[in-house]
C-alpha positions in Angstrom: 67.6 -16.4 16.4 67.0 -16.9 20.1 64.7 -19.3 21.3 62.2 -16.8 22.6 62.2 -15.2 19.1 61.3 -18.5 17.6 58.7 -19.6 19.8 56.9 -15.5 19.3 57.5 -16.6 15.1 55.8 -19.8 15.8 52.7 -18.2 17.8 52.5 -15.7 15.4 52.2 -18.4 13.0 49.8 -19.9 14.1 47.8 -17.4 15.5 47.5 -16.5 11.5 46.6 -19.5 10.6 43.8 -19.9 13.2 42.6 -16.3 12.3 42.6 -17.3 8.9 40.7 -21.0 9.2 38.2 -20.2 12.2 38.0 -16.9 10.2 36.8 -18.3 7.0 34.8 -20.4 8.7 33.0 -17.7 10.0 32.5 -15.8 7.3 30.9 -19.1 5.5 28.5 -19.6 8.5 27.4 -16.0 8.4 26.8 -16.6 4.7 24.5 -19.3 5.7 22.7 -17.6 8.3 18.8 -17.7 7.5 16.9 -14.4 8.1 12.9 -14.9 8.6 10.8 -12.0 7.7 7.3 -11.5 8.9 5.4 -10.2 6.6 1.8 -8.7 7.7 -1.3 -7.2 5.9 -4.7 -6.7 5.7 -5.9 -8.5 2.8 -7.3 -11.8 1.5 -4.8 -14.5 0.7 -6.9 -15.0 -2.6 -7.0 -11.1 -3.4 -4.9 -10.3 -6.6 -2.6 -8.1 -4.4 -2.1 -11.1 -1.9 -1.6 -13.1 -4.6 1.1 -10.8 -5.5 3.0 -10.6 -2.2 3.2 -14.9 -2.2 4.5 -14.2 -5.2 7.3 -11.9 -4.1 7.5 -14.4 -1.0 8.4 -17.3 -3.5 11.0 -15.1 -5.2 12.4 -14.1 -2.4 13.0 -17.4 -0.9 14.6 -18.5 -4.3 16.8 -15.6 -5.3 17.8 -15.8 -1.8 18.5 -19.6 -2.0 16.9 -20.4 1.4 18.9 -17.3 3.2 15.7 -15.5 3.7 12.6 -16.9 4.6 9.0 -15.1 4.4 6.4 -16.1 6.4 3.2 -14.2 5.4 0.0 -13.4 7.6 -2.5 -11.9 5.4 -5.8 -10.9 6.5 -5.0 -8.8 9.4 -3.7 -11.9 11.6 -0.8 -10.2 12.9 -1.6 -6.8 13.1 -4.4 -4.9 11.4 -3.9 -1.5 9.2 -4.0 0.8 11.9 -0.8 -1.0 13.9 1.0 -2.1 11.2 3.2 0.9 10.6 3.6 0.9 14.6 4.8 -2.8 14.2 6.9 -2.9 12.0 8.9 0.5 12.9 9.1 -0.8 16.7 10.4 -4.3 15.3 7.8 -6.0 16.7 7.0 -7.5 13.1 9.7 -7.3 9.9 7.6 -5.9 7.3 4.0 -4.9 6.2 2.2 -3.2 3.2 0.6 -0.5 4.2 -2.0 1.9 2.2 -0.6 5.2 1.7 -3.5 6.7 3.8 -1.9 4.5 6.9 1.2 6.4 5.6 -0.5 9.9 5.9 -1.1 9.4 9.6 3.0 9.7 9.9 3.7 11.5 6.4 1.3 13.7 6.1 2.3 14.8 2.5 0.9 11.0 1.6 -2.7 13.0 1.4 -2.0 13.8 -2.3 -3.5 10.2 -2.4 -6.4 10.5 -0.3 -7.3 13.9 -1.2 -10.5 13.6 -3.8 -9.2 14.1 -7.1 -6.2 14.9 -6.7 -4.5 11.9 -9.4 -6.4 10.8 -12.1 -5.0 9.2 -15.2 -2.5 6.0 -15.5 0.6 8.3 -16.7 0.3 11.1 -14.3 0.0 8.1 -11.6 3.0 6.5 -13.0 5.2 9.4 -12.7 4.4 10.3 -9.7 5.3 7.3 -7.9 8.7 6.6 -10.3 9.4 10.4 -10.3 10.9 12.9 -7.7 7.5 13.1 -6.1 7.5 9.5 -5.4 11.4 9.5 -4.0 10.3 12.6 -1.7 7.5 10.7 0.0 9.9 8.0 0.5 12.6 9.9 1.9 9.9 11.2 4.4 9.0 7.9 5.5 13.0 7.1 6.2 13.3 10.0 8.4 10.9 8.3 10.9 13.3 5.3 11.0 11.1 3.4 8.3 12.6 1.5 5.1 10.2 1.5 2.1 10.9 -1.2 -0.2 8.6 0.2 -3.0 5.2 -0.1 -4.4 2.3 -2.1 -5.3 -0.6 -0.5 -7.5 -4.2 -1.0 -8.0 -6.2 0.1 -10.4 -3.8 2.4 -12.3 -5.0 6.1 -12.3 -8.1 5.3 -10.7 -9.9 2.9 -13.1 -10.6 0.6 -10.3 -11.4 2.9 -8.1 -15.2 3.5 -7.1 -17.8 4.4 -4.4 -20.6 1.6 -3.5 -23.6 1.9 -2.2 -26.6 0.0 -0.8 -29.1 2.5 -2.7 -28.4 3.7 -6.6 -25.8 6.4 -6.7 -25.2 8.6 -9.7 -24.9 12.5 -8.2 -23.4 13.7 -5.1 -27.2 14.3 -3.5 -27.7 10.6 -3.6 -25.7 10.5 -0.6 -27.1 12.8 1.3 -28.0 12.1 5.0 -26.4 8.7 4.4 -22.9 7.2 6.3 -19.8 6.4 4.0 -16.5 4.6 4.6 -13.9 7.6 3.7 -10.0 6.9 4.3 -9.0 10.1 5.2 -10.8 13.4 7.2 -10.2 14.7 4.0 -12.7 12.6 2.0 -14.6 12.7 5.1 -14.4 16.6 4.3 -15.5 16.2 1.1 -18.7 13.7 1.7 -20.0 16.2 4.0 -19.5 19.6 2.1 -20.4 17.6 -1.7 -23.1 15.3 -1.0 -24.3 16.3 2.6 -23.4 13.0 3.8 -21.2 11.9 7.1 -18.5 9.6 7.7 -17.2 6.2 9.3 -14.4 4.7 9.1 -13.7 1.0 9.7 -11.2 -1.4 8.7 -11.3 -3.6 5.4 -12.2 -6.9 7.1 -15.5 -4.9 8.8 -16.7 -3.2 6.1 -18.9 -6.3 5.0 -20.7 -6.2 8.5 -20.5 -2.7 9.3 -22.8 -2.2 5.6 -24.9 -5.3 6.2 -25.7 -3.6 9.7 -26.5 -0.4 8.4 -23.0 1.4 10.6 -22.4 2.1 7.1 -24.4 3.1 4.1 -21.7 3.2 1.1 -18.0 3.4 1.0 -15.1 4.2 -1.4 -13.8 0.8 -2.3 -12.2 -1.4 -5.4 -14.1 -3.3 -7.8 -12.1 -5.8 -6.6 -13.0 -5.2 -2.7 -16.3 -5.1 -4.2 -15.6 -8.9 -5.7 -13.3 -10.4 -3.3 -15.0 -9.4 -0.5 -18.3 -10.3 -1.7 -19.7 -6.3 -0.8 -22.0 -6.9 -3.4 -24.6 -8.9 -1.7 -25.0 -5.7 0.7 -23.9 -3.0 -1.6 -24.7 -3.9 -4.8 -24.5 0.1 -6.6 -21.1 1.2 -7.9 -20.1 4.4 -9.4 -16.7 4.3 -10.9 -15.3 7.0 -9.6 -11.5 8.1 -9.1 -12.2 9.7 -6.0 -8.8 8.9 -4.5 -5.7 6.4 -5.6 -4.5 3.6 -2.9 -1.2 2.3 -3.9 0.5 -0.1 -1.2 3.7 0.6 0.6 5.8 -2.3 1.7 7.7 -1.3 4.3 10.1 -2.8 6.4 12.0 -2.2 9.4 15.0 0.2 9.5 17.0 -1.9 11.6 16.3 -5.1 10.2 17.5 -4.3 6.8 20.2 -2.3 7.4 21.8 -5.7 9.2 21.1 -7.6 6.7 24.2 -8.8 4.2 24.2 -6.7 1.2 23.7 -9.4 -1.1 20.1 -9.8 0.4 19.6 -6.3 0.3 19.7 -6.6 -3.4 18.0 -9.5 -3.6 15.3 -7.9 -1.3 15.2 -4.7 -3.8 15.9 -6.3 -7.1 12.1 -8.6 -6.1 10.5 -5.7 -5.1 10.3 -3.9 -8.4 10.3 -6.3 -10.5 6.9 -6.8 -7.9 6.6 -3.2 -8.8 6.5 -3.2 -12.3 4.1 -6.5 -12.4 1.9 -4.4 -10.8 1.3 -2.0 -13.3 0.5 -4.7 -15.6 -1.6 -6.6 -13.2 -3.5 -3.9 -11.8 -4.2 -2.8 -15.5 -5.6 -6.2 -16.5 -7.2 -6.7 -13.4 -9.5 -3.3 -13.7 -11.1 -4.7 -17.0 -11.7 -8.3 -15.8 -12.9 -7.1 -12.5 -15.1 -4.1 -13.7 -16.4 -7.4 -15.6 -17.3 -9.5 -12.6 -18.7 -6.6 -10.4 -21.2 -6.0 -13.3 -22.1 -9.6 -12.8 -22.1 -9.6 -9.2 -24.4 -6.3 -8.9 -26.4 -7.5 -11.8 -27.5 -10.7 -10.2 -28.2 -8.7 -6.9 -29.9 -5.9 -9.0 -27.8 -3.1 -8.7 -25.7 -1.4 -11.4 -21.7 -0.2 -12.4 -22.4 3.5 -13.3 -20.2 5.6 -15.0 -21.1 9.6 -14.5 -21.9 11.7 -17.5 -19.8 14.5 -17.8 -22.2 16.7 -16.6 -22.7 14.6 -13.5 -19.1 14.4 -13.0 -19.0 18.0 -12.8 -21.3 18.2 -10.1 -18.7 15.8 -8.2 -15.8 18.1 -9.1 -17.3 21.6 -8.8 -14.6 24.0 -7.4 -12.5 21.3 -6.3 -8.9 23.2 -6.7 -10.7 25.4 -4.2 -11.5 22.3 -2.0 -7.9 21.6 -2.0 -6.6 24.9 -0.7 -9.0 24.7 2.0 -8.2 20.7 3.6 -4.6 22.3 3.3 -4.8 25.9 4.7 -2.9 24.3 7.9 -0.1 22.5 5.7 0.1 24.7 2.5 3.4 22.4 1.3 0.7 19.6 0.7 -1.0 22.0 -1.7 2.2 22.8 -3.9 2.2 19.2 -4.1 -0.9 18.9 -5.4 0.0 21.1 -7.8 3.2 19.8 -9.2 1.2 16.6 -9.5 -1.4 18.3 -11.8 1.5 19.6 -13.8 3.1 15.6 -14.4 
């Protein structure tokens, strides 16, 4: 072997060796590398909900060991609803939960939820959201560059769901000539044709002011808005009523995840539905204990929790397939969506 052929043996040698000792080192640093993840929303730290996104904060962290780290701003302190989707598709913030009617304004087959009436009943609810309806609207949302991580539920099939007031409310002519919070211009749609009533819409952390002024004269709302946000002091009537169903998105951006090691990919969607599930459970539990306190809270402030009779509930519901044909004459797809729901 010449001596040029042995020194080219020996670089090679040791180039190998180099690749393979810087290379593993590397690799072990990248292993190491700590992702943070801002996570916005609009609600109380102390809300059940927030409660349950600390929670999947604190898993996170763990399951990670350290690799990711979740710093949470609830309460709108990063971006409100309105941005949020904005934010966190631009980057300008990892990850949000959004309501599905902040979802509509991109996705506009996320109206199924905001349409009145549309879902009613814990098992149809269920379905839709695990089923191939629930995997369409997702796949929508990933097409404008948005990764959904899963979902968060309230009140399951509408349980939780309600519409306060400032005066009694138990027929749709109770609100008329008065202002209520809607989430959608399809609700708004509705308040106007069904009860003769107009529309505002505000975010969660005004709708205490905005009723105490008198902007606003009722809204749709939780039992547990009703609690949490003490609207019961200014609002004090509730009819439970499953006008509309308000799941939460988490979202996160595209870009962000898809550079993140695999391994934290799972970790990030093995937390998520296991947040998911809890949900269910949690949301269950928390319409009985909070249908509970909001009948303490109006009591002591002399309003009521009123549950239509079923003839008033058909004065809410009159002709309402017919109401869905016409808030979807422009988008007819929505409406077959509608209707597969109603067949779950």
């Amino acid at each position: 072997m010449t001596k040029v052929l042995k020194r080219l043996v020996i670089f090679m040698v040791l180039v190998l060796v180099f690749s393979l000792l810087f290379g593993s080192v590397l690799v072990f640093a990248n292993d190491n590398k700590v992702y943070k993840i801002r996570f916005a929303h609009g609600l109380p730290s102390t809300h059940h909900v927030g409660i349950e996104y600390a929670n999947w904060a604190k898993m996170i962290n763990e399951e990670s060991d350290g690799r990711l780290k979740v710093e949470i701003y609830p309460g709108g302190q990063l971006y409100d609803d309105t941005k949020l989707i904005s934010a966190v598709k631009t980057g300008a913030c990892e990850m949000g939960s959004v309501y599905t009617f902040n979802a509509a304004t991109i996705v506009p087959e996320f109206k199924v939820f905001t349409i009145p009436m549309v879902i009613n009943g814990r098992e149809k609810y269920i379905k839709l959201i695990e089923g191939d309806i629930g995997k369409y609207l997702f796949s929508k949302i990933e097409d404008k560059g948005i990764k959904p991580l899963g979902w968060v539920v309230w009140g399951i099939g509408g349980e939780e769901m309600a519409i306060i007031s400032t005066t009694p409310l138990h027929v749709p002519s109770d609100l008329k000539g008065k202002i209520v919070r809607s989430m959608s211009p399809e609700q708004a749609q509705y308040f106007q044709e069904y009860c003769g009533a107009s529309s505002g819409m505000v975010s969660g952390a005004e709708l205490y002011m905005a009723l105490q002024r008198g902007t606003l004269n009722a809204s749709v709302a939780s039992l547990s808005h009703l609690v949490d946000r003490k609207l019961s002091e200014i609002a004090p009537y509730c009819l439970l009523f499953p006008l509309s169903t308000f799941p939460n998105i988490l979202i996160m951006n595209a870009q962000f995840y898809d550079k993140l090691p695999e391994d934290l990919q799972q970790v990030i969607n093995s937390v998520t539905a296991k947040i998911q599930k809890e949900s269910y459970k949690e949301s269950a539990y928390v319409a009985t204990v909070y249908e509970l306190k909001a009948k303490q809270a109006v009591e002591a402030r002399g309003g009521e929790i009123y549950t239509p009779t079923p003839e008033e509930y058909a004065l809410w519901s009159k002709d309402i397939e017919d109401f869905w044909k016409r808030v979807t004459e422009k988008d007819p797809a929505i409406y077959d969506l509608i209707m597969k729901i109603q067949k779950l």
